[in-house]
C-alpha positions in Angstrom: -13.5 33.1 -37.1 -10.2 30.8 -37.1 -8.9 29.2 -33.5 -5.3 30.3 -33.0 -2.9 27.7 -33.6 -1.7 26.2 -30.0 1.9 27.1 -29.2 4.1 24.4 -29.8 5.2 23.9 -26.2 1.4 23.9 -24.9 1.1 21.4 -27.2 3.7 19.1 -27.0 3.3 19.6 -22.6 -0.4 18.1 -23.8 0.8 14.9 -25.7 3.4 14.1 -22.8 0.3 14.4 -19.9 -2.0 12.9 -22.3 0.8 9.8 -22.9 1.8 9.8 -18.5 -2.0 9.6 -18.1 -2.7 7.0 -20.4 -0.6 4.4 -18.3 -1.5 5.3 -14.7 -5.5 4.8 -15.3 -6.2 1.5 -15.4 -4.4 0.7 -12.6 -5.9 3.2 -10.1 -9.2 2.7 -11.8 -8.9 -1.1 -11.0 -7.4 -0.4 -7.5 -10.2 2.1 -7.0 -13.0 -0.3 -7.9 -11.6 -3.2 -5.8 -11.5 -1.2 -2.8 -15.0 0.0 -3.4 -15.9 -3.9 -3.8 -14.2 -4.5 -0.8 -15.9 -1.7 1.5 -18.3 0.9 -0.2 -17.9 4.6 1.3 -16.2 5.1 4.6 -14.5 2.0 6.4 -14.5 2.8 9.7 -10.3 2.6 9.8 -9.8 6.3 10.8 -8.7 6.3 14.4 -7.8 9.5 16.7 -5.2 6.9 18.4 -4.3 7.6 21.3 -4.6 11.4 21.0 -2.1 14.2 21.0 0.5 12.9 23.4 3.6 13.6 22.3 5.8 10.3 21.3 9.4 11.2 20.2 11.6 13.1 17.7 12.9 11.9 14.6 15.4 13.6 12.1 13.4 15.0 9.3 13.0 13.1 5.8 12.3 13.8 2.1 8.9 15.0 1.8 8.5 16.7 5.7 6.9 20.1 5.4 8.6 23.0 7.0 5.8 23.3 9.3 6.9 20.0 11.1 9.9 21.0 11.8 10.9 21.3 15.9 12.9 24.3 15.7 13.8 24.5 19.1 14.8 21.2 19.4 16.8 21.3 15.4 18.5 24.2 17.0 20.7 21.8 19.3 22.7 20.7 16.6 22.7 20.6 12.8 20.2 18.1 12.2 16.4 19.2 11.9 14.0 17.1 14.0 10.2 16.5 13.5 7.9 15.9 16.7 6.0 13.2 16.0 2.4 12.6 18.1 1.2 8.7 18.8 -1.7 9.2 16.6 0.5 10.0 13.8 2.7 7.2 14.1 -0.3 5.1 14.6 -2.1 5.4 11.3 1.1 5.4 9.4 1.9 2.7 7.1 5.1 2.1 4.7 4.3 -0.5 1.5 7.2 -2.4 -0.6 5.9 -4.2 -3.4 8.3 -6.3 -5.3 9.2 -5.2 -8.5 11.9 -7.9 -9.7 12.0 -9.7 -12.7 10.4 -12.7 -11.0 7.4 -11.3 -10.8 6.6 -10.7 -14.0 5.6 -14.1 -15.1 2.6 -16.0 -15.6 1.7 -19.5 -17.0 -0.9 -18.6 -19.1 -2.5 -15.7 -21.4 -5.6 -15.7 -18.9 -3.5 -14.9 -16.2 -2.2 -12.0 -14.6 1.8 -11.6 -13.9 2.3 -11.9 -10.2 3.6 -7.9 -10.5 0.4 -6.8 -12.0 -1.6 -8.6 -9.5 0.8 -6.9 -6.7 0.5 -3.4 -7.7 -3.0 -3.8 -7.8 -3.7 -5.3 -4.6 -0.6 -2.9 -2.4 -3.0 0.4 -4.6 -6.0 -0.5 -3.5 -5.1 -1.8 -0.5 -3.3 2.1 -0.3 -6.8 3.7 -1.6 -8.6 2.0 1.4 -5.9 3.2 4.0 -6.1 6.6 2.7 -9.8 6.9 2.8 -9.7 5.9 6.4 -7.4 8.9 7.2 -4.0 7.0 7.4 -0.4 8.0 5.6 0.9 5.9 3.2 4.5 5.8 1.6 7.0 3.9 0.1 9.6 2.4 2.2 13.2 3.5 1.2 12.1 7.1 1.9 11.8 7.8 -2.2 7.6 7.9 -1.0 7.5 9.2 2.5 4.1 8.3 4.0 1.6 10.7 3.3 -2.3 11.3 3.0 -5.0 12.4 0.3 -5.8 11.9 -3.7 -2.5 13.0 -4.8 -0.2 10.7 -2.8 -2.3 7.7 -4.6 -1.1 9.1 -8.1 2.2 9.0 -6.4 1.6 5.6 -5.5 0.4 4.6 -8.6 3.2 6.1 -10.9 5.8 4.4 -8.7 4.6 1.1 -8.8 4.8 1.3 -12.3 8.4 0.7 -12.1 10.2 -2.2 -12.9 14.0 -3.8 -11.7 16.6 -5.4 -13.9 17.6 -7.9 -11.3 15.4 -11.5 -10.9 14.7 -10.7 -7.2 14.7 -7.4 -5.7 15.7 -7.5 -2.1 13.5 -5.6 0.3 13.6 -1.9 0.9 14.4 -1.1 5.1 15.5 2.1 4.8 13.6 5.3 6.6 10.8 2.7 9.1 9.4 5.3 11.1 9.6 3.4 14.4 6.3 1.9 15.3 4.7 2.3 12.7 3.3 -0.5 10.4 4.5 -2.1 7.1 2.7 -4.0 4.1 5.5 -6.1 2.1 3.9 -7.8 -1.4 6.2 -10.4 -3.3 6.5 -14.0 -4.3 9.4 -14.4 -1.3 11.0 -16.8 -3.4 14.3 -14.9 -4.0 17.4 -15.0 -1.3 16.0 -15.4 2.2 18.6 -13.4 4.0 17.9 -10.5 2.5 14.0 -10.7 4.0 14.9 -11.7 7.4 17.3 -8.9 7.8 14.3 -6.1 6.4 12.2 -7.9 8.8 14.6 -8.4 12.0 15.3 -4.5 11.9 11.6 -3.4 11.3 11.3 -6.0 14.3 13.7 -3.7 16.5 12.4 -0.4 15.7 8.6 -1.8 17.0 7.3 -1.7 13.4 4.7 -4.9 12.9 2.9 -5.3 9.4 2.3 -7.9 6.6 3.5 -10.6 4.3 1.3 -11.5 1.3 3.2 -13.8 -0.7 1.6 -14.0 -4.4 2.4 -17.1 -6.5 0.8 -18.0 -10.1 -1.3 -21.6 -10.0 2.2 -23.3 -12.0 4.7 -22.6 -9.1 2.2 -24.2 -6.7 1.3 -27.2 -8.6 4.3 -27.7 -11.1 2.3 -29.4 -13.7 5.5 -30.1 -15.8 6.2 -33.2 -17.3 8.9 -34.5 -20.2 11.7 -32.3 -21.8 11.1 -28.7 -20.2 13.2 -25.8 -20.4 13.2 -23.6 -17.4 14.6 -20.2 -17.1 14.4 -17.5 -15.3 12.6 -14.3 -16.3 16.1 -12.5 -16.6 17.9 -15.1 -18.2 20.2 -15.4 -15.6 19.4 -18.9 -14.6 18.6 -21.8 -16.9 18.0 -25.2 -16.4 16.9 -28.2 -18.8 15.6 -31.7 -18.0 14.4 -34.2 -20.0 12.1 -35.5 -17.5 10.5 -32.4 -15.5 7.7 -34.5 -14.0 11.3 -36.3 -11.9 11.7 -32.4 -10.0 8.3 -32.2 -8.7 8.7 -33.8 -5.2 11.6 -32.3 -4.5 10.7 -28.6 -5.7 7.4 -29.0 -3.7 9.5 -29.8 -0.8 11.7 -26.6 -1.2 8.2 -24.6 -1.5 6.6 -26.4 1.8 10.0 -25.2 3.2 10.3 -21.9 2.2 6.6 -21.2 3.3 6.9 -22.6 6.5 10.6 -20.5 7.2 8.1 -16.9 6.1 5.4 -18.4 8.4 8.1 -18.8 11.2 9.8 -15.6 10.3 6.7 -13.6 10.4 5.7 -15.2 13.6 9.1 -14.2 15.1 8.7 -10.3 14.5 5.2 -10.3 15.4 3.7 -10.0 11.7 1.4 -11.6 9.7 1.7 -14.0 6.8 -0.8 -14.4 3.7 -0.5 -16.2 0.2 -2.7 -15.4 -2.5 -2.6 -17.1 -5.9 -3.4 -14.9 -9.7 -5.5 -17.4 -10.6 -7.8 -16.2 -7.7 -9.9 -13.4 -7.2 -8.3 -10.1 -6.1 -11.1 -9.3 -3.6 -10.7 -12.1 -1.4 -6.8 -11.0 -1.3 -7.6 -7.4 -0.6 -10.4 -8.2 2.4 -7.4 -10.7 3.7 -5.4 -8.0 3.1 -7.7 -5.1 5.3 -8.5 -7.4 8.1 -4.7 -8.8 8.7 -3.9 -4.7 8.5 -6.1 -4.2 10.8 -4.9 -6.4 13.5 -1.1 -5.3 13.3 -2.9 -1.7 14.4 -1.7 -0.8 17.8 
């Protein structure tokens, strides 16, 4: 007895799931195992907060069910409103992991780029919020916050994405106010950009994280003779004949820059954390779940 042919269309919807799938798994499957390193079965992070008490009302975003919608209080004006409770905005948390250009270098084969160690450590830091019964989203409001399986493939597939430019500024768009925040990047970009994301989450009560994640050569710069440095883009070049002649001063700007994060975070009450790809991911993500932890209201 012959097997019908498959209809063109089933099978060409096959090869496209079949060629989506193929790039999301490792990822999650890495994430997945490094949270289960990190803290086998439950975590203990779901918290009732401080029960059902309402807090406020905030306009409704992208991804909102209809159910959440205050109708009575929408039907002041043209704008739809969602009551929010405290233990809502208590176990909600918005992620921004940098996806720039700059990130996506590393100084050896053995290495990871700084991105891919990124993704990997905002997922599975995402898989271990999840499981405790928290919301997690993108900021920008392209990724509202939200809970379960599905909003980890979410996750996943968006963090896949990459930007043109050699530093992506932070996303601050669509905070939930007092919530918390998890921002991943090497932080070496413009600083304005990054003290405004952080001065407004500041204002709207939101505290979170800074990991900043460097590869082993832009800590040490072991670079010495006629080098060639560019950026990842190509935007920026610069060549020296004597690279080994930069090294105090560049170590100096780092030292600098690290200490104006450190002072920045301190300022709007979050935390600050480096983390380097030559080191294990674990020790990053437990850094990661503790210093979460402690921003929790």
């Amino acid at each position: 007895m012959t097997r019908p042919a498959a209809h063109p269309a089933a099978s060409a919807l096959r090869h496209r799931a079949e060629a989506e799938a193929s790039a999301l798994p490792p990822l999650l499957v890495q994430a997945r195992q490094l949270a289960g390193a990190v803290l086998m079965g439950e975590h203990g992070r779901r918290r009732a907060g401080t029960g059902d008490d309402f807090w406020q009302y905030r306009p409704a975003q992208p991804g909102d069910s209809r159910r959440m919608i205050d109708h009575r209080r929408s039907a002041r004006g043209d704008v739809q409103f969602v009551r929010e409770r405290e233990w809502q905005i208590a176990q909600t948390v918005h992620m921004w992991v940098d996806a720039g250009a700059s990130m996506r270098f590393a100084s050896g084969a053995k290495l990871p780029q700084k991105a891919e160690r990124a993704r990997l450590l905002g997922l599975a830091a995402a898989v271990l919020m999840v499981q405790g019964g928290e919301r997690v989203g993108l900021t920008g409001g392209s990724l509202p916050p939200r809970r379960g399986n599905v909003q980890i493939l979410r996750l996943a597939e968006a963090l896949m994405d990459d930007a043109a430019e050699d530093y992506a500024p932070p996303n601050d768009r669509a905070l939930i106010p007092h919530a918390r925040a998890l921002f991943i990047s090497d932080f070496l970009g413009p600083f304005d950009a990054l003290e405004q994301a952080l001065s407004k989450a500041a204002a709207r009560g939101v505290r979170g994280v800074l990991l900043q994640v460097l590869d082993p050569a832009e800590e040490a710069f072991p670079f010495a003779g006629r080098t060639l440095f560019e950026s990842i883009g190509g935007a920026v070049t610069h060549e020296t004949l004597k690279a080994s002649a930069l090294q105090t001063r560049y170590l100096d700007r780092l030292a600098e820059r690290r200490a104006a994060l450190e002072r920045l975070c301190h300022e709007a009450g979050w935390r600050f954390g480096r983390h380097h790809t030559g080191d294990p991911a674990q020790a990053a993500l437990m850094w990661l779940y503790h210093a979460l932890e402690r921003t929790a209201p």
